[in-house]
N, C-alpha and C positions, 0 to 999 in steps of 0.2 A: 296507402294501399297495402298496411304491413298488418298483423296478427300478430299479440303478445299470448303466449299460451305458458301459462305458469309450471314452474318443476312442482309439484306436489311436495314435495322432500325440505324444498327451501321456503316453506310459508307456514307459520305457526296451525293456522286455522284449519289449513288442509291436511298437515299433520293430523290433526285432529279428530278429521270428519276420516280419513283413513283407518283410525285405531277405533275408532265406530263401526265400523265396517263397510261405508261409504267404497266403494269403486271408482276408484280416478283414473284418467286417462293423462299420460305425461307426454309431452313431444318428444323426437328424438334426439339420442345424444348431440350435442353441440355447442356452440359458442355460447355465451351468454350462463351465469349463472344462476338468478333466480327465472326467466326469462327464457327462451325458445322464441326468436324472430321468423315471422315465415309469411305466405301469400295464403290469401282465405280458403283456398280449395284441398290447402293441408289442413285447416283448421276444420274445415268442413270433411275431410278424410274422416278424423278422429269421430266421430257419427257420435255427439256426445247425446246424453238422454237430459240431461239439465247441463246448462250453463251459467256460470258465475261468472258473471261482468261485471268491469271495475269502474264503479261509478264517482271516482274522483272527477275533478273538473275539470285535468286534461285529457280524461278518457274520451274517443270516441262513442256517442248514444248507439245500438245497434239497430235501431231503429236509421240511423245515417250509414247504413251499411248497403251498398249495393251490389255485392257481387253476385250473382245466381246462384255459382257454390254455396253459400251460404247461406242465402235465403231457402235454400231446400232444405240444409241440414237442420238450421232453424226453427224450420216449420213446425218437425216434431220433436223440438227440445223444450224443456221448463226451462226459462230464466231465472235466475235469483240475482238479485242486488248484493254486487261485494266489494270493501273496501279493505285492500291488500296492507292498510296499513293497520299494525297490531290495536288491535280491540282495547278499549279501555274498559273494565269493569267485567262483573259476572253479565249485570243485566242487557249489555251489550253481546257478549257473545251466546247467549241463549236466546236475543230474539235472532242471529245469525243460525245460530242450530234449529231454531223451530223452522225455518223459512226453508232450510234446505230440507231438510223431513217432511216439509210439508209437498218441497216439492219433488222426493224419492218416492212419496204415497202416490203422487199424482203421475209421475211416469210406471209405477207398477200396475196402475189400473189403467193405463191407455195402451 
């Protein structure tokens, strides 16, 4: 029933998509270094416009998420598929950059 909500600062990719010009939202200062632990109604606070879920195999699907919090902030977010572990190759992290631009286009037009 916990929320992992990544430091933008501590993740190669998200560095990344930051010096793009991309807008991240970070959780607040606290324990954990790559990491911000918390209950889905903060994560659902953050009112993100796309979400990047970590689709390793012990990640929770967010389709198995039930909280209400959530399921509202949800609603109007774009998902993108993300795997926090460092990208191997160009061709791997440009189909990771097409995916999130495709879905910055799609939250600019909704």
């Amino acid at each position: 029933d916990q929320v992992h909500i990544a430091r933008p600062q501590m993740w190669p990719e998200l560095r990344v998509l930051a010096e793009l010009g991309v807008g991240l939202v970070a959780p607040e200062e606290g324990p954990g270094v790559n990491w911000s632990t918390g209950g889905w109604d903060g994560a659902a606070a953050l009112r993100p416009g796309i979400v990047l879920t970590d689709i390793r195999a012990n990640a929770v699907p967010l389709d198995g998420i039930a909280h209400p919090e959530w399921s509202a902030a949800r609603a109007g977010a774009r998902v993108v598929p993300w795997n926090p572990e460092p990208l191997c190759g160009p061709q791997a992290r440009a189909r990771f950059l097409l995916m999130v631009a495709d879905a910055v286009e799609a939250a600019r037009e909704a």
